[in-house]
C-alpha positions, 0 to 999 in steps of 0.5 A, spaced: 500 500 500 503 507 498 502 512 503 499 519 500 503 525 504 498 531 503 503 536 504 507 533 499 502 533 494 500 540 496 506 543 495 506 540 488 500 543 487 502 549 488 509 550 485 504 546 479 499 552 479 506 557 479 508 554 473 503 554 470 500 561 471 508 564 469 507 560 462 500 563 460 502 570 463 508 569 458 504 566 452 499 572 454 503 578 452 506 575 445 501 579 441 497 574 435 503 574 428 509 575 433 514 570 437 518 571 443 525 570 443 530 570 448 537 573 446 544 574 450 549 571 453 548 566 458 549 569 464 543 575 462 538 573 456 532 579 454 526 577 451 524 580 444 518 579 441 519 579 433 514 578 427 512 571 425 515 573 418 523 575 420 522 567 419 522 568 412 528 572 412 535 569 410 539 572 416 534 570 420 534 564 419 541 563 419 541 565 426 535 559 427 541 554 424 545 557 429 540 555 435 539 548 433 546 547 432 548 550 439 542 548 443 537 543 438 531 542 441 532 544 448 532 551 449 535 553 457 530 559 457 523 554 455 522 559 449 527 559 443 534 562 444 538 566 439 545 564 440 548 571 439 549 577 442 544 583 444 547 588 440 548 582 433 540 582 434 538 589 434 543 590 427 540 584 424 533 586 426 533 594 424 537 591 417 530 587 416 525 593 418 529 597 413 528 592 408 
């Protein structure tokens, strides 16, 4: 017979509910047509929010080949990491806006 511990199963309850409401509060704020990336160094990563058809573009999909090769499909943050540094990000981004 296996003993049940109900404070166990609370505090899981519990840590569950806090996953749970942190991930829809993230989903939440990506508007419809855009993706949330995170990009950075290691020790400190910010999130960006770009358009879904960055995707399209050729250097952006390199960064993609980039993120697979380093990470594959385990991405540290939960959401898609950009393996690059901030200020490569914000010039290939602008570069895409302009174009």
């Amino acid at each position: 017979m296996a003993i049940i511990r109900l404070p166990s199963l609370i505090s899981n309850a519990k840590q569950f509910y806090k996953l749970q409401s942190f991930l829809n509060k993230n989903q939440s704020d990506v508007p419809k047509g855009h993706l949330a990336v995170y990009v950075g160094e290691r020790v400190q990563r910010k999130r960006y929010v770009v358009p879904l058809s960055y995707l399209n573009h050729p250097s952006f999909q390199d960064l993609l080949r980039r993120a697979e090769e380093e990470f594959g499909f385990s991405h540290p943050m939960g959401g898609l990491t950009i393996p690059c540094s901030e200020n490569t990000f914000l010039e290939l981004t602008s570069r895409m806006q302009l174009s």
